[in-house]
Structure formats: structure tokens, C-alpha cells
C-alpha positions in Angstrom: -15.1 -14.9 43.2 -18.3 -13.9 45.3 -21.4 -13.6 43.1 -24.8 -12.3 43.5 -27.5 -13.4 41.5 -30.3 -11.5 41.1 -33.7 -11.6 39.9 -36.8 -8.8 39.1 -39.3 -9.1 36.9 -40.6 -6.1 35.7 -39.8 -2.4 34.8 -39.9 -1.0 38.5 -38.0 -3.8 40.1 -35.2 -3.6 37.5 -34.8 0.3 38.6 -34.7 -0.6 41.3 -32.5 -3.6 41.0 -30.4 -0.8 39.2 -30.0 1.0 42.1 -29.4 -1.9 44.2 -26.5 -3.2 42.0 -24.8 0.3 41.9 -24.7 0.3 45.3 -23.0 -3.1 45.9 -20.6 -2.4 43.2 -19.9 0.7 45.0 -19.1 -0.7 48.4 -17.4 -3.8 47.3 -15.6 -3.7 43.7 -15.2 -7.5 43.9 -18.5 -8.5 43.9 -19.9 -10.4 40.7 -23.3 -9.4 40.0 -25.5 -11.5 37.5 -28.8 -13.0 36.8 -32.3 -12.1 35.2 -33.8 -8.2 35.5 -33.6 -5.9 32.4 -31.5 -3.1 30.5 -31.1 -0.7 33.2 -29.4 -3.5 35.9 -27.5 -4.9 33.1 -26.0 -0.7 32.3 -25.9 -0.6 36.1 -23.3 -3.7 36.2 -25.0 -7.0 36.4 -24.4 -9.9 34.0 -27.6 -10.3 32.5 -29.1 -13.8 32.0 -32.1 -13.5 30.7 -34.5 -9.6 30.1 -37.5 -11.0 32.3 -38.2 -7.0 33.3 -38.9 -6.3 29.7 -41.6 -8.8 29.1 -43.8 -6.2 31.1 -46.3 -8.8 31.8 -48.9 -8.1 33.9 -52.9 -9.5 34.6 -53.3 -13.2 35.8 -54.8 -14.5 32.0 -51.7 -12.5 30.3 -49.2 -14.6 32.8 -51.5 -18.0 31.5 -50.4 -16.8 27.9 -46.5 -17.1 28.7 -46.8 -19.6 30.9 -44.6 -22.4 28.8 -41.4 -19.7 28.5 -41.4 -18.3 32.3 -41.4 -22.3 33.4 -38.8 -22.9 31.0 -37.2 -20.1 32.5 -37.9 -21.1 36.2 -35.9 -24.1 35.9 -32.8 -23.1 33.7 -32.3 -20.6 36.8 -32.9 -23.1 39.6 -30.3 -25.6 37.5 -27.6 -22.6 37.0 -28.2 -21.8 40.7 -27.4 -25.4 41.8 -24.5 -25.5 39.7 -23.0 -21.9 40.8 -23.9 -22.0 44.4 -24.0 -17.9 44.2 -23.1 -16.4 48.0 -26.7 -15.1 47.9 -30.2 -14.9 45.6 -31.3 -11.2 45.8 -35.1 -11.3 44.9 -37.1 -8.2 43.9 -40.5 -8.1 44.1 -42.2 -10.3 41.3 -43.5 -12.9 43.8 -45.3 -15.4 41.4 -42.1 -16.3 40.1 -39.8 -15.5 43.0 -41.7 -16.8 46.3 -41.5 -20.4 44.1 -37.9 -20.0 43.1 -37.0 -19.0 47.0 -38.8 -21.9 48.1 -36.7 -24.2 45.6 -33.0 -23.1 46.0 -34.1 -24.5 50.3 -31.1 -27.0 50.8 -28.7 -25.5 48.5 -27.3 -23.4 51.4 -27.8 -20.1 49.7 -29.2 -17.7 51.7 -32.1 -15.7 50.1 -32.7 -11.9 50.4 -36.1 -10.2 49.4 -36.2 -6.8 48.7 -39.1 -5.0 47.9 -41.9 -6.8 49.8 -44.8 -9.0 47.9 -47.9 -6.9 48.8 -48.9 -9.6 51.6 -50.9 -7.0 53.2 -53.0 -7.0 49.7 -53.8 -10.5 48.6 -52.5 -14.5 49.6 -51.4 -13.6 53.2 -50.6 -16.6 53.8 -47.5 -15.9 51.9 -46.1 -14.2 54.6 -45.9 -17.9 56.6 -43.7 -19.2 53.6 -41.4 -16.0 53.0 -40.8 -16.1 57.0 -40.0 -20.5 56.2 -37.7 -19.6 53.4 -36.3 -16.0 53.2 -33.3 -15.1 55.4 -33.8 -11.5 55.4 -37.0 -9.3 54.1 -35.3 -5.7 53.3 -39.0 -3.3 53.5 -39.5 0.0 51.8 -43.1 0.7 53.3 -42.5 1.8 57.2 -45.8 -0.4 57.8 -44.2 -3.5 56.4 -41.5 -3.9 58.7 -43.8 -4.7 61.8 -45.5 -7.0 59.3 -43.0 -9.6 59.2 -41.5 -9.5 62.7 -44.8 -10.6 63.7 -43.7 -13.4 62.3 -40.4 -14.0 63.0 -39.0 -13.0 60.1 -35.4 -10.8 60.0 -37.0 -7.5 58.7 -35.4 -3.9 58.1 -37.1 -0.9 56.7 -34.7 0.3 54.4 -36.7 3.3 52.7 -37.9 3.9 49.6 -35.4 3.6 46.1 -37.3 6.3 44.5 -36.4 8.7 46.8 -33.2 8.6 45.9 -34.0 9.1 42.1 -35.4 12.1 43.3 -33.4 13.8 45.1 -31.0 13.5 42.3 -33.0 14.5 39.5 -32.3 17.7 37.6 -35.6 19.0 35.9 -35.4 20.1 31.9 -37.5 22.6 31.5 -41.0 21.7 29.4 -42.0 24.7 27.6 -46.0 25.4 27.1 -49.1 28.0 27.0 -51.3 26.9 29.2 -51.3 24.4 32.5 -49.5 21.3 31.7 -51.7 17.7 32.2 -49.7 14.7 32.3 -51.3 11.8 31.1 -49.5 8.4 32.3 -51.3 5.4 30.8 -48.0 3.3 32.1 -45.4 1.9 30.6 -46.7 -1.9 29.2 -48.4 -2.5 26.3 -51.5 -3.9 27.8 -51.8 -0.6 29.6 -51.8 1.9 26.6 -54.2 -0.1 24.9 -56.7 0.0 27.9 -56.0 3.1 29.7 -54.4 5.4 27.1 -57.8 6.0 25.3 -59.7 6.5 28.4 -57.3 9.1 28.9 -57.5 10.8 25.8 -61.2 10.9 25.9 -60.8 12.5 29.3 -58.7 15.0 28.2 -60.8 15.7 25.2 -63.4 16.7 27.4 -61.1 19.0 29.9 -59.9 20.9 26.3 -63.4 21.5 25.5 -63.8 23.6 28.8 -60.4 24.9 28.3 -58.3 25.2 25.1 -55.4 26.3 27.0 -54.4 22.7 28.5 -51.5 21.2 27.5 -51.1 17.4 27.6 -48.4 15.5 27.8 -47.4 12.3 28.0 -44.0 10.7 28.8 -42.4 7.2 27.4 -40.3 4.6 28.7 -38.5 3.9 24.7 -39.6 5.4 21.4 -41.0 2.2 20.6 -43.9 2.7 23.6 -43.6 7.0 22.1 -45.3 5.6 18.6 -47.6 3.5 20.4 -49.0 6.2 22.2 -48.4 8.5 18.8 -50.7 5.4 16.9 -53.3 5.9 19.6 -53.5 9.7 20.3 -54.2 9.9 16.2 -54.5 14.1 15.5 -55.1 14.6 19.2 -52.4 17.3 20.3 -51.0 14.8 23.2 -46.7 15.9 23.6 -45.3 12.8 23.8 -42.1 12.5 25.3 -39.5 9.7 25.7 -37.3 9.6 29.2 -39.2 12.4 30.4 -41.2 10.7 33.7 -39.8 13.6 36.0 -39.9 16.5 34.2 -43.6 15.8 33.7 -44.1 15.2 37.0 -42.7 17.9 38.4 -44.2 20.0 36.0 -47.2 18.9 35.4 -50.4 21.2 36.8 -52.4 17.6 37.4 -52.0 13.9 36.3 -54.4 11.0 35.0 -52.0 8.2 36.3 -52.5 4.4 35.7 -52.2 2.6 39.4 -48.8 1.4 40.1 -45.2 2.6 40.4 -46.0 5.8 38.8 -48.9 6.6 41.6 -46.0 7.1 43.9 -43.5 8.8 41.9 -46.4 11.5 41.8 -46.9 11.6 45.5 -43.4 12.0 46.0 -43.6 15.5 43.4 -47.0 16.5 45.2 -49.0 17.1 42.0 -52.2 15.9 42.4 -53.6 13.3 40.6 -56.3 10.7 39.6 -56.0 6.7 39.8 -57.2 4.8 37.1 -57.0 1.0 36.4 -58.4 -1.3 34.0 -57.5 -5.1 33.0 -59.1 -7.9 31.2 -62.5 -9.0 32.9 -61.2 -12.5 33.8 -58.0 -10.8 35.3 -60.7 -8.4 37.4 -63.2 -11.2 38.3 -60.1 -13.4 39.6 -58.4 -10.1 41.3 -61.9 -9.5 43.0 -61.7 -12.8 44.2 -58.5 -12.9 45.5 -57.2 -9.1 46.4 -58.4 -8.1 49.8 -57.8 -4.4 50.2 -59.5 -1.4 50.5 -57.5 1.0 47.6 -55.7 0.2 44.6 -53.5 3.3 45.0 -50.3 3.2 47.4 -50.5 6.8 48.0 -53.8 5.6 49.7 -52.8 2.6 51.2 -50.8 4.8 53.2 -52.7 7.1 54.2 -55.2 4.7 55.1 -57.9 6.5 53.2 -59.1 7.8 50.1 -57.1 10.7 49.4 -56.6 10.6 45.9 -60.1 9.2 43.4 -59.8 5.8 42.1 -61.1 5.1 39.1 -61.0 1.1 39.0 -62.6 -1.3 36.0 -66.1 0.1 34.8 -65.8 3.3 36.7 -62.7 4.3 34.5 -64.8 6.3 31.9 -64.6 9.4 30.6 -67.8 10.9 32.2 -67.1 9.4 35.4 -63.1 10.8 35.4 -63.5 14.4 33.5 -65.9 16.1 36.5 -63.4 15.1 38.6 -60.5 15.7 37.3 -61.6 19.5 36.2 -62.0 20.2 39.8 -59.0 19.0 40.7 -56.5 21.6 37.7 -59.0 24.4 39.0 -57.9 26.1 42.3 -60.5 24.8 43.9 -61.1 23.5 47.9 -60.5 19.7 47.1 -57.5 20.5 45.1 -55.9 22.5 48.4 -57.1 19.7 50.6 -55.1 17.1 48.0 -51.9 19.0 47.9 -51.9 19.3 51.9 -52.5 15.2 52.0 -49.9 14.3 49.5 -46.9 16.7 51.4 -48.0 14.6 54.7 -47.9 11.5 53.3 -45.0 12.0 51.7 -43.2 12.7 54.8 -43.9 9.3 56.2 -41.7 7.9 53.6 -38.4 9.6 55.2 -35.4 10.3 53.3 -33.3 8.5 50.9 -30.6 6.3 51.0 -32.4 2.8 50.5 -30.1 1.3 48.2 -27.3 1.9 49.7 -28.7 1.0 53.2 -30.2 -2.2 51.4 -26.7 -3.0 49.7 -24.9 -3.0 53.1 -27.4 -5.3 54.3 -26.6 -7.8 51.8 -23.3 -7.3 52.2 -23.3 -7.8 56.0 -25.1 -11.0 55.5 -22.9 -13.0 53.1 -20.1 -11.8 55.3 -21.9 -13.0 58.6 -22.3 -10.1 60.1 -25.9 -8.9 59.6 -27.7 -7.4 62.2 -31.2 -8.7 62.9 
């Protein structure tokens, strides 16, 4: 039997990983998926070893805090891999844990895959020297990316971007209101809500006060995160929806969006938006140290420029978001010039396809017959 194994660490890389595993399973039946992601690979098909996605850890002092387990875990997978020999090790994204584990299976004679590129182009670039020593093939879904890592002689193809293809698919429900709807997406970890969300709700206090008619909503991964953000909102009239990210979205008159995954989701919808981030002080101060890149936000790491507001540490208060934000749900010059930005920048992503297009990849390379 040919197996898989597979490994993504967090919420985004187990959609996609989702996605990815449908799409082998679709082309070849026979194929054995397993190994660590979360709920939505395991529905998708995959044995699943371990539920690393749902730890939904994120900052470099909340990693120190679970550092003991994810070791533990680091080596039960490198001793199950030396003992299955799977055909290949798919890794996706979370590069802490998987640039160590690709370096570790070297000599096994499994060949390793990475899809969904470490952002080398933000912080360690020096990583990009190791993933070309110990990765087979780099599968991109940034068109920048794939020049990237040619440079360096590493086997790259720009595959597109997954959420496209969640897109495209998606059939809105319809969100009734009054007055514009204000999506409020303080993301989907814990650490998150309790930072971000009551930023947010500040922020929005302030926008009601100048117009009653606003409507905020805010969507949920589970209804566990729902009475979180229920817990925090308090009598604050905040709709809180659970597995409702799109409809919101696409809905949605403007969004206060926390940096990450959901920054591009909103792009690709072309409602405007503000970025906003905020993590421990240690995790900041060691981030400063170590990040080297302009913006936060992807939407304007594309376009090369600030085209969407970041709010980032300090500057993510209330009076420093509200002004902005208010000019942005009026009809006002900035607002046009944002909506024009976000359709051109969303063109430079292409169209869907990238899972499939990334499956068929893999599959071309265990059968040796990839194309460089």
C-alpha cells in the first residue's frame, strides 16, 4: 500500500491540507493518507495521528509554553516515519516544526514535499539554503515565491492559491440586517480573541455612536470559540455566528480583520478592511528582532505597498482604528481608491485549481515522473 503522511499545524494549513487530501483521494483511490493536521483533513480522508492544527498555537513565548509535548511529538513522528518508510512527507506550512522534521527524515529515502511556502521572504532567510538541502519539491501559492526558490536551485511550481477554490464554490446564505453590516474577525485562536476581540469591540463602540444603524457581526470557527466571543462582547449587540467566515465576508459593508489567513480571504471578496495585530510584548520584541518586512498584511505584501491600514502592537487602539475605519464604511475617496486596489490585486492571484494542480504534483513525483 502507498502512503502519504502528512503534517500541518494549524487551522489554515489543515484547510488546506483538506483540500490537498481530497484531491489525491480523487485522482488515486489507492492512496493511504495519514499523519498529524486536524478535524477537517481527518473528514477529508486522512488517518489522523495526532490534532496538532487544533492546538492553534501561535507567538514565540506561547510555543516556549508547549515546548515538552510538540518535542514529544517531534520524535514519535520521526520514529513512526522510520518504521513506515511512507512514499512521501507532504509538509504544510508550520516551519518551526516542519523545516526540523524535513531535515531529520534525510537518509531515510523519503522524498519530502512542501506545500505552502515558510514566509522566507519575511524572517530567517537563511532558511531558504536548508529547504533547497532537504526539500525535493517546494509547491508555491504566492506567484512571487516561485522565482524565490529557483534562485536557488530548488524544484519550484506555483500552484495557485487553495482559497480560491473555496471560493469559487461557495454558496452565500443570506445575513439578514437594518443597517450596513461590520464584520469583526478577531481570528480564530484563543490568544487572539482575548487580545484583539476587545480592541474590536471598543472600535465598534465608537462607529455605533456616529451611527446606530451598524450591524456587527462576527463569525466562529466552533461554538466553543461563539461563547468566547459571546463572554467577551458582554450586552454589546455583536451577531455572532458559527461557520459563517463567507457569508460575512461577502456581505459584510467593511471588516476589522486580525492579520493572517483571514486578511486574504477578505481580499479575495474585495470588502475593504483594516489590519490589526497584537501579541505578547516578549513575542513583539523578539518578532522585531527577527522579522524583516515592510507589512504584516499579505494583501500588502503583494501589492508592495500599503494599501490596506495596519494597525500593529500599540497602534491597535481604539482611537487610533475608529477615524479610520469610519472613513473607510462611508463612501468616501479612500474607500473607492481601496476597492479599486483590492480587485487588482486580486487578479494577480489567478484562478483556482491549486489543490488539484498540487495533488498531481505529488502524485507525479512518487511515481517518477515529476516535471521540474
Amino acid at each position: 500500500m502507498t502512503t502519504l503522511f502528512f503534517v500541518a499545524g494549524e487551522r489554515s494549513g489543515d484547510t488546506h491540507g483538506a483540500g490537498l487530501v481530497r484531491a489525491i483521494r480523487r485522482q488515486a483511490p489507492e492512496i493511504h493518507c495519514e499523519g498529524l493536521g486536524g478535524s477537517l483533513m481527518e473528514a477529508a480522508g486522512m488517518t489522523l495521528r495526532h490534532d496538532l492544527a487544533g492546538q492553534g498555537i501561535m507567538g514565540f513565548t506561547e510555543v516556549l509554553k508547549h515546548i515538552l509535548p510538540i518535542r514529544r511529538l517531534f520524535y514519535e513522528t520521526l520514529d513512526h516515519l522510520r518504521k513506515t518508510r511512507p512514499a512521501c512527507l507532504v509538509l504544510i506550512d508550520y516551519p518551526g516544526f516542519n523545516i526540523r522534521l524535513a531535515k531529520a527524515v534525510d537518509g531515510l529515502g523519503i522524498p519530502v514535499v512542501y506545500y505552502i511556502s515558510p514566509q522566507v521572504w519575511a524572517w530567517k532567510k537563511k532558511r531558504i539554503h536548508t529547504l533547497a538541502r532537504y526539500v525535493r519539491k517546494m509547491l508555491v501559492i504566492f506567484p512571487f515565491e516561485e522565482e524565490l526558490y529557483r534562485e536557488v536551485g530548488l524544484d519550484t511550481v506555483y500552484v495557485g492559491h487553495p482559497l480560491l477554490d473555496y471560493i469559487e464554490s461557495y454558496t452565500p446564505t443570506p445575513l439578514p440586517r437594518d443597517g450596513k453590516l461590520i464584520g469583526l474577525l478577531p481570528g480564530s485562536r484563543e490568544q487572539e480573541l482575548r487580545r484583539l476581540l476587545p480592541i474590536m469591540l471598543a472600535t465598534a463602540k465608537r462607529l455605533q455612536a456616529q451611527d446606530p444603524a451598524l450591524h456587527f457581526i462576527t463569525p466562529c470557527v466552533n461554538e466553543a470559540r461563539a461563547e468566547q466571543v459571546r463572554a467577551i462582547a458582554g450586552d454589546f449587540p455583536l451577531e455572532v455566528r458559527v461557520d459563517a467566515m463567507y457569508d460575512v465576508l461577502s456581505q459584510s459593508h467593511f471588516c476589522l480583520v486580525a492579520s493572517g489567513t483571514a486578511t486574504l480571504e477578505t481580499l479575495m471578496f474585495g470588502t475593504p478592511m483594516l489590519i490589526m495585530y497584537k501579541i505578547s510584548p516578549l513575542s513583539y520584541l523578539l518578532a522585531r528582532l527577527l522579522v524583516d518586512i515592510r507589512y504584516i498584511g499579505i494583501v500588502n505584501i503583494l501589492a508592495k505597498k500599503e494599501i490596506v491600514p495596519e494597525f500593529i502592537q500599540h497602534k491597535a487602539a481604539p482611537e487610533r482604528v475608529a477615524p479610520v475605519a469610519w472613513e473607510l464604511i462611508q463612501e468616501s475617496p479612500a474607500r473607492q481608491k481601496m476597492l479599486q486596489e483590492l480587485v487588482a490585486q486580486r487578479e494577480t492571484l489567478g484562478a483556482g485549481g491549486a489543490s488539484d494542480r498540487a495533488a498531481a504534483e505529488i502524485l507525479a513525483l512518487i511515481q517518477g515522473t515529476a516535471h521540474g
